[in-house]
N, C-alpha and C positions, 0 to 999 in steps of 0.2 A: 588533748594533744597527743600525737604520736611520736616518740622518743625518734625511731626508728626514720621516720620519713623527715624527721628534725636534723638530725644527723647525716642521713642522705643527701637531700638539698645542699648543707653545706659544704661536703665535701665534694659533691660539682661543680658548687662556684668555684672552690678553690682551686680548682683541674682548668680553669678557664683562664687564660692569661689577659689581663687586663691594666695596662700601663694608663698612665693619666693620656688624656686624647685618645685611647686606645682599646675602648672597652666596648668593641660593638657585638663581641661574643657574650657577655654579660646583658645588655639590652635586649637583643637576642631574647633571648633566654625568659627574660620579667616580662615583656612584650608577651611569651606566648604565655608565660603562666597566670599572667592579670587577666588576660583575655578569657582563661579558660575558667576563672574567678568568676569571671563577670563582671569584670572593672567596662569603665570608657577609658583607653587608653587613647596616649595621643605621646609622640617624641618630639621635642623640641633642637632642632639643629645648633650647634654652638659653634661657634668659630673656630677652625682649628684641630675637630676632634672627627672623629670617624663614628663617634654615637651622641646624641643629644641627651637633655634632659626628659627622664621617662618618666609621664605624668598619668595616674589613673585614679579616677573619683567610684567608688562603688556607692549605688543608695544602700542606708538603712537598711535592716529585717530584726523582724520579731517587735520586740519592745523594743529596742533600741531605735525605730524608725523614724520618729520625730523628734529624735537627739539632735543636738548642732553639729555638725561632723569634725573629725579630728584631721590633723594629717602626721603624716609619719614617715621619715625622712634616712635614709642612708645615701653611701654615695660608692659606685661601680668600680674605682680606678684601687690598685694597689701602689706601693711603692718598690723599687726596684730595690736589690733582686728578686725577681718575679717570673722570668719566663719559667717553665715547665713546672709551676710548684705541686706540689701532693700533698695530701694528709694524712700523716702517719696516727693512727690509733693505739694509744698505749694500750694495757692492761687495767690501768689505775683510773683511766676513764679520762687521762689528759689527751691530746689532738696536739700533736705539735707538726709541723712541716720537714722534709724529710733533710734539714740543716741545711741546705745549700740556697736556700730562697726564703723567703718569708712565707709566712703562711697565709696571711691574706684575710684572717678573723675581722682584722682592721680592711674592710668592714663589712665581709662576709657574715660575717657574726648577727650584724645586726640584719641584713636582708633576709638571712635564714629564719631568723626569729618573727621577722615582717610576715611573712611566707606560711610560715606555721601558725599564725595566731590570726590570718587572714581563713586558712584550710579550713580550722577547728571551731570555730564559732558559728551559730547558728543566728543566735540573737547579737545586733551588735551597731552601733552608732554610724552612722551614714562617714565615708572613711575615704580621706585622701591619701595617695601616696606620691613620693616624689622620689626620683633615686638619678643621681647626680652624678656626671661626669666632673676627672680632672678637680677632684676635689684638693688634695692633697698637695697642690700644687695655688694655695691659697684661694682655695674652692671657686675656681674661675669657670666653672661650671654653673653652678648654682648662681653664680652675678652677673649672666645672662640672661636667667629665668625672668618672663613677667610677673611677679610674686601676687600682680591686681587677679591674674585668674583662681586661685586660692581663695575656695571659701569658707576655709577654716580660720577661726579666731584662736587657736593654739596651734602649737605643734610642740611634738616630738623628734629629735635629733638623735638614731641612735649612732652615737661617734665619739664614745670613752671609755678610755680605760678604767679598772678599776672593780670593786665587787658591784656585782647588777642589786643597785638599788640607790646608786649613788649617781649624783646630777650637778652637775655645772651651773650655776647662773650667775654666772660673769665669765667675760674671756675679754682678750686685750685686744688694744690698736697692735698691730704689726706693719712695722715700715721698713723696708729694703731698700738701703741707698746707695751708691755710688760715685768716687771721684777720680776723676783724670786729670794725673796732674800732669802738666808739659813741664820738659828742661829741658838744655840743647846738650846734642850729641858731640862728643869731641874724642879723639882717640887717648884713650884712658895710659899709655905709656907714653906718648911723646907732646903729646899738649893736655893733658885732664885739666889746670889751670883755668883751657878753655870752656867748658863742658861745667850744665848746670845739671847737679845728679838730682832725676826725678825720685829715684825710690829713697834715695837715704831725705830728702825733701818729706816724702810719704811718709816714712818711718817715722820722723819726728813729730810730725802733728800726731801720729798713730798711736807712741809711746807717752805722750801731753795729754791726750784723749782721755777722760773718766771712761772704763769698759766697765764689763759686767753689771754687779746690783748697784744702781742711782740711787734708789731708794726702796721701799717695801712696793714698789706701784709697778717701777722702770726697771731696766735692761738696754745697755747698750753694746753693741758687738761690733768688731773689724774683723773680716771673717777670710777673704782673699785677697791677696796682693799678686800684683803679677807685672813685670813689666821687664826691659833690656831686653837687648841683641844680640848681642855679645860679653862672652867675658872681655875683651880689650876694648869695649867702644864704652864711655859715661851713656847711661842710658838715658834719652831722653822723656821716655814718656811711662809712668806708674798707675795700674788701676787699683786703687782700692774699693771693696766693698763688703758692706755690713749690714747692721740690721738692731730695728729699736723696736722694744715692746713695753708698753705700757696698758695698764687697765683705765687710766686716764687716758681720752684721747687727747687733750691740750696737752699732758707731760709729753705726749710723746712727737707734738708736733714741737714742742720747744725744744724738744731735746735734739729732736734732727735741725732745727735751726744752728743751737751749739754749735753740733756736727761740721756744718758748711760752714759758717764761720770762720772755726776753727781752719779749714782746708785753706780755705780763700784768702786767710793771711797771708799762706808763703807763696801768693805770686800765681802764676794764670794754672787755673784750674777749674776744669769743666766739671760742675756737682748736680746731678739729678737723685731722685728719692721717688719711690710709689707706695704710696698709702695702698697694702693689699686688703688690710680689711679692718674693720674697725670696731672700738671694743661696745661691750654691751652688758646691762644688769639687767636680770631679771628678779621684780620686787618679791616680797617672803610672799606677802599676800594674794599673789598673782594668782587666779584661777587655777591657771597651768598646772602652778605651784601645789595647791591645795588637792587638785587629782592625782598628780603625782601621790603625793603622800596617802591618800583613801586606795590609790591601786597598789602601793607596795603595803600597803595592813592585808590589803585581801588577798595578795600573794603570796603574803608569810614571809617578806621581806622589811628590811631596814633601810626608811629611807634618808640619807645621809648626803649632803650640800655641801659642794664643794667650788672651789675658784678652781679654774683652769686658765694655765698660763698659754696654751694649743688654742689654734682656731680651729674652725672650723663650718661648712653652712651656713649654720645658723647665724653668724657672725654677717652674712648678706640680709639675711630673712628680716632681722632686728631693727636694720633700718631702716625698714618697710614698715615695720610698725606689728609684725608678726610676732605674738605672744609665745614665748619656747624654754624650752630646755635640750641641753644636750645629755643623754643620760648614758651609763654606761653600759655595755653589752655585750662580754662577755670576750674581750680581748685582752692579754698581757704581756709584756715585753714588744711592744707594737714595734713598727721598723727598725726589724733586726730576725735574723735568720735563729734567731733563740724565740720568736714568735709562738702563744700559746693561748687554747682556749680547754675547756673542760666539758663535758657531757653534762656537768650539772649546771655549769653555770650558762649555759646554752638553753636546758629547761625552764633555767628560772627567769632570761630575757625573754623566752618565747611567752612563759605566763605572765612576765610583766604587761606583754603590750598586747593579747588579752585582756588582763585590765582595763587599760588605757582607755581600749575602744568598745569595753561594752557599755 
């Protein structure tokens, strides 16, 4: 591994601005580097985005050639603030962004480590990779992918926070819902009488509402409200909208039932919801599982299982029947201009998935 060319790479991506849909300087970029790897690359167009799903299978070499191959998964898109970002190099060996943007680790972090641990090996398991637009935007990227071209029986997600050595396997249903609720408009000083008030309507089913922890599993959230025309006119029409998360997915489809229910008592109101992704376990015993843990002994890491309540990828992948983990990689304080990764812990993801794939 080269410390040097580990830290370079990453701090190019992070000079590359890349909004969700808007990452076709980053595709760019894995396009010519897989090419020069010796991948088969191939980009998948997505609806909506200006760069697709970037897909490359490399065979085998050395011993590793008649391995089952792996695959290995990040995704292109940062979250805003994001134009112009940089990376500042402390002394201490932290990488922070220069405060005004985020840094962009999340998930820079983990493509740079893909990158280096593809460079550095000689000998090494026949190895897919996939790198995803418009993730972070409930990886709508990745849930256009045909998941039947993958011929890996595992994967690798890297897309967590946290120390590198530590892995997800569980993350939730997440649901987004919405209601509009109608009342009629009436001039609020010389007839309100007339006038049926949508938001204070809103309000009350809103303040009625169980929010926050349901239980150890759920979360419910009312997260925007917005509606009226004027200060002197009864508003007629109130949007609200929120968000359910559960690591059950029946909790969380019951729960958004609640939700509408609830709305639909007080009278005409338009309620939609979208299941953006849906939860998933992955078992102790899981193959996956059991490499995970043999590559973090032989990288001098601890490996340590955790629940995430964040989706992410792999959260499409699962339903596919795609065997995974989302592991961490070397990102902290993610969305937010406090954004930060380290030079060691960037070593120690890039040695992780080295492991992984030999």
């Amino acid at each position: 591994m080269n410390t040097q060319r580990l830290i370079d790479t990453f701090c190019g991506l992070v000079s590359l601005d890349s909004p969700s849909f808007g990452e076709r300087a980053v595709a760019d970029f894995l396009i010519a580097e897989l090419s020069a790897l010796g991948f088969a690359v191939r980009e998948f167009p997505i609806e909506g985005g200006d760069s697709g799903n970037v897909y490359g299978f490399l065979e085998g070499r050395g011993d590793g050639a008649g391995l089952p191959p792996v695959l290995l998964c990040a995704h292109m898109d940062t979250v805003e603030p994001s134009r112009g970002k940089r990376a500042v190099i402390r002394e201490d060996g932290v990488i922070t962004s220069g405060g005004d943007t985020v840094l962009g680790a999340d998930d820079f972090a983990g493509i740079a480590a893909i990158l280096e641990a593809l460079r550095s090996l000689e000998n090494h398991r026949p190895v897919e990779v996939l790198f995803c637009p418009a993730e972070e935007v409930y990886g709508k990227g990745s849930a256009q992918f045909d998941i039947s071209l993958i011929k890996s029986a595992e994967c690798y997600v890297l897309d967590l926070g946290g120390t590198v050595g530590t892995a997800a396997y569980t993350a939730p249903t997440i649901i987004s819902w919405e209601a509009a609720v109608h009342g009629k408009a009436a001039h609020a000083g010389f007839a309100p009488q007339d006038g049926v008030h949508a938001i204070q309507l809103a309000a009350a089913v809103i303040a009625a509402l169980p929010l926050g922890k349901i239980d150890n599993e759920t979360t419910c959230n009312a997260g925007l409200i917005s509606g009226g025309t004027a200060t002197n006119i009864i508003p007629d029409y109130c949007l609200v909208k929120g968000e359910i998360r559960s690591f059950s997915h029946a909790k969380a489809l019951k729960r958004v039932k609640i939700v509408k229910e609830a709305f639909e008592e007080i009278g005409k109101v338009d309620f939609n919801y979208t299941v953006n992704i849906r939860a998933y376990i992955t078992p102790p015993d899981a193959p996956v599982v059991l490499r995970f843990k043999e590559a973090c002994e032989r990288a001098g890491l601890e490996a340590n299982f955790v629940k995430t309540f964040g989706g992410s990828d792999y959260n499409h992948f699962a339903q596919k029947g795609l065997s995974g983990l989302v592991i961490a990689c070397a990102m902290s304080d993610v969305h937010s201009c406090g954004e930060f990764t380290t030079i060691a812990e960037l070593e120690n993801i890039a040695k992780l998935t080295m492991e992984l794939i030999k």
